[in-house]
C-alpha positions in Angstrom: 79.0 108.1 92.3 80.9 109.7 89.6 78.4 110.9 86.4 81.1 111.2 83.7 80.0 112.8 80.3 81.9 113.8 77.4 82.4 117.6 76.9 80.3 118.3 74.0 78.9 121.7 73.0 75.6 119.9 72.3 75.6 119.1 76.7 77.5 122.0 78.0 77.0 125.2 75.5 74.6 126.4 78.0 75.8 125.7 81.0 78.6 126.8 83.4 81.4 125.1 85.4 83.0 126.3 88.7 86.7 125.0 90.2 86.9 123.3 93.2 86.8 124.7 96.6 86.1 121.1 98.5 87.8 118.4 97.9 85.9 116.4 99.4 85.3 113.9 96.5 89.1 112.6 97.3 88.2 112.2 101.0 88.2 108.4 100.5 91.3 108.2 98.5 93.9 107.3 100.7 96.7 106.8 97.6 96.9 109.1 94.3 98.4 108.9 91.6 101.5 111.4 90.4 103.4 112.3 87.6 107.1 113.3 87.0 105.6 116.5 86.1 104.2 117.6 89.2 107.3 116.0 91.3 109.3 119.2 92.1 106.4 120.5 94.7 105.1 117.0 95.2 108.0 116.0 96.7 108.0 118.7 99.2 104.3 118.4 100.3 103.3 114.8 100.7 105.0 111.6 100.9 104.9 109.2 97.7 105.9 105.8 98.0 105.2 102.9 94.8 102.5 100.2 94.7 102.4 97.2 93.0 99.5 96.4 90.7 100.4 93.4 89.1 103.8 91.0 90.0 106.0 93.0 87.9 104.3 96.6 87.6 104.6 99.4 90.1 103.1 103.1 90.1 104.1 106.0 91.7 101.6 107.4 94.5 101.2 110.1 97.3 100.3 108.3 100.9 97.7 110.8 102.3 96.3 108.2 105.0 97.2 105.2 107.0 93.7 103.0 105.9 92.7 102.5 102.9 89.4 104.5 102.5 90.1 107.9 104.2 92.3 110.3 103.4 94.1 112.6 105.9 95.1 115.3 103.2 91.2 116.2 103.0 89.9 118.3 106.2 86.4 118.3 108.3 85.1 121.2 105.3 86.6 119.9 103.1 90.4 121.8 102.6 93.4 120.5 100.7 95.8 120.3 103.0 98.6 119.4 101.6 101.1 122.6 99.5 100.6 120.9 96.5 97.1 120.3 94.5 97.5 116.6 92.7 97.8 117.2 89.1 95.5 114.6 88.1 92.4 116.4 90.2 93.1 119.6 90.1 91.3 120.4 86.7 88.6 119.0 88.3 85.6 118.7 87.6 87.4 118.5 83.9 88.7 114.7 83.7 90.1 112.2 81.2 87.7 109.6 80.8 87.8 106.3 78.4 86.7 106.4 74.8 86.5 102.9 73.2 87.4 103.9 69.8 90.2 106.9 70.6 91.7 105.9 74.0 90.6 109.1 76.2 89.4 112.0 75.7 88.0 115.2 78.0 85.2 114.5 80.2 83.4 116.4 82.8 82.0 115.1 86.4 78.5 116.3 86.9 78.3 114.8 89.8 80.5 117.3 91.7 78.2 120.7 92.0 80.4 122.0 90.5 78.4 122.3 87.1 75.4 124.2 86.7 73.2 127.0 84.8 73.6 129.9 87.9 76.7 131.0 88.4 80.4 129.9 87.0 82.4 130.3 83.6 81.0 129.1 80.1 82.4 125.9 78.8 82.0 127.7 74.9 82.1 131.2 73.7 79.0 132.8 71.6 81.1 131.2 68.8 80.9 127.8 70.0 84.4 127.2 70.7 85.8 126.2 73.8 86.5 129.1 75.8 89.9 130.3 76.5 89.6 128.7 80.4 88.8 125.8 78.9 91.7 124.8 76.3 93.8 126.1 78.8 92.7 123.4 81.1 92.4 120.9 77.6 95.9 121.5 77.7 96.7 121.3 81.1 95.0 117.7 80.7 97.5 117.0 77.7 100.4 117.3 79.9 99.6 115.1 82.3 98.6 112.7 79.9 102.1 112.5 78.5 103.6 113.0 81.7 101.6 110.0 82.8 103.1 107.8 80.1 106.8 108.8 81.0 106.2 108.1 84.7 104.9 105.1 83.8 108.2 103.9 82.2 110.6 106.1 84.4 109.0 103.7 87.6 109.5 100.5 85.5 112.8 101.0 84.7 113.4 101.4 88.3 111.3 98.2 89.1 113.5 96.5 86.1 116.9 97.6 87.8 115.6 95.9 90.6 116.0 99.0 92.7 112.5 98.4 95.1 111.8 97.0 98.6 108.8 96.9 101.0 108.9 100.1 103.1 108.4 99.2 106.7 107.0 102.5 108.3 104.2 102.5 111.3 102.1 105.9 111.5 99.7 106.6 114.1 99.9 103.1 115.4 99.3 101.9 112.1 101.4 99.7 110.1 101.8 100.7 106.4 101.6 97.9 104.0 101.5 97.3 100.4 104.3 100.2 99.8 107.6 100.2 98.7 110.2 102.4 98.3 113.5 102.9 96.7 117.1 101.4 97.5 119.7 104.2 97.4 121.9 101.4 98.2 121.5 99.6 95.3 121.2 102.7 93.2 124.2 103.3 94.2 125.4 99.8 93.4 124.6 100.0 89.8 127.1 99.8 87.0 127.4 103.3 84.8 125.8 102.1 81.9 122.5 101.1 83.9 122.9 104.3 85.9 122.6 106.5 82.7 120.1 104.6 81.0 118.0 105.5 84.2 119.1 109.2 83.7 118.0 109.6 79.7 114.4 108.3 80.9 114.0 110.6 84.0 113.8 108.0 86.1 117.2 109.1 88.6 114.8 112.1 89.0 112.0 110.5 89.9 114.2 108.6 92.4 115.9 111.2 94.6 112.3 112.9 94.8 110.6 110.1 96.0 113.6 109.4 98.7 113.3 113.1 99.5 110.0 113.0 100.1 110.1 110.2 103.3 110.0 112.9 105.6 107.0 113.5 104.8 105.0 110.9 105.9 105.3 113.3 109.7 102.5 115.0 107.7 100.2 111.9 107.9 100.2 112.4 111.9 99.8 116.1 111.4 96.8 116.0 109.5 95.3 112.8 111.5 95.1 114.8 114.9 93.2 118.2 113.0 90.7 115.9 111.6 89.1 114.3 108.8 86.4 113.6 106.5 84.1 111.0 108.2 85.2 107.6 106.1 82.2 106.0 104.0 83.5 102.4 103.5 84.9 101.7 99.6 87.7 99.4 98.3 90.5 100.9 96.7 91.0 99.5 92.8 94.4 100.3 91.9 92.8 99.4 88.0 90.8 102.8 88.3 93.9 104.6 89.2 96.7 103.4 86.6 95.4 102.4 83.3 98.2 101.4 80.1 95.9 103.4 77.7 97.2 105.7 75.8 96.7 109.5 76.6 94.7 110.8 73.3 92.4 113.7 74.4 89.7 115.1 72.0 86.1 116.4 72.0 
């Protein structure tokens, strides 16, 4: 269980943080998130698909696994498989966590190992600022925060063009469902005016990569025979994934 808690010099002047070398805490996260940002390499490692949350609102993910509690992008020890770290988890064990009163703001998983008073990198200097590591991951954070908000309406105007169907794929024996992907057909179909409207809000880019990126799903079958995580059973809530929040990020 995650043990989220706000960075504060008050809990972490004293203490030290290390990055990630296992990533095992995704080994039971069959679908993440991704952002427009993070596409150009995205595409190329993983396959990403779009789920729909509610009737009318879809997100754009990366498929790492045919069921829906284990991942195949996370090995036996714990290895990323995949080229391309997720850019939502790879600050980690820095996160963006919910704050009642500001929307969200910088918060670090304790629960991880990764945080400690042996070995790592301060979280503040001997002045008490954050260190230099630090707002350079703060900012990381920032951009996918925005980025978030710009897939967000790149992937409904795509829903809204009615551009979407069910992708019927099998992998490993398994049938995928729940996924959909995009209709270059009816892109193609749309009249100019729609076409460029999709263009100005990045959303023709986030097309073509997602398309580009169905070859991938050979990786799923790649990754099933080398081995996984063993699977501890959890249900998958698309609400912890996708939030309509917006992205403000303080201390």
């Amino acid at each position: 269980m995650n043990k989220l808690f706000p960075l504060s010099a008050e809990r972490h002047a004293h203490k030290l943080w290390q990055r990630t070398q296992n990533w095992s805490f995704l080994s039971q996260r069959s679908l993440l998130p991704v952002v427009i940002l993070e596409l150009p390499s995205a595409c190329a490692a993983m396959p990403l698909a779009f789920v729909k949350q509610d009737p009318d609102r879809f997100h754009l993910v990366a498929v790492l696994g045919t069921a829906q509690d284990r991942s195949l992008a996370v090995g036996p020890m714990g290895q990323w498989r995949p080229a391309h770290y997720p850019a939502m988890f790879s600050t980690y064990p820095f996160v963006l966590m919910d704050d009642k009163e500001d929307g969200q703001m910088v918060g670090i998983d304790e629960s991880t190992g990764l945080v400690g008073i042996d070995s790592g990198s301060p979280f503040f200097d001997e002045s008490g600022e954050p260190s230099r590591e630090v707002k350079e991951i703060v900012a990381q954070l920032k951009q996918v925060a925005v980025s978030r908000l710009a897939t967000q309406k790149a992937v409904q105007s795509l829903a809204d063009s009615g551009l979407f169907d069910p992708l019927e794929m099998t992998v490993n024996q398994t049938r995928l469902r729940g996924l959909y992907y995009l209709n270059e057909k009816k892109l193609r179909a749309l009249p100019a005016d729609r076409v460029k409207t999709l263009l100005d809000c990045g959303a023709l880019t986030l097309a073509f990569a997602q398309l580009f990126s169905l070859s991938r799903f050979r990786l799923l079958e790649e990754w099933a025979k080398a081995g996984t995580v063993p699977a501890q059973l959890k249900d998958l809530d698309l609400n912890t994934l996708f939030d309509d929040k917006d992205d403000l990020i303080k201390f």
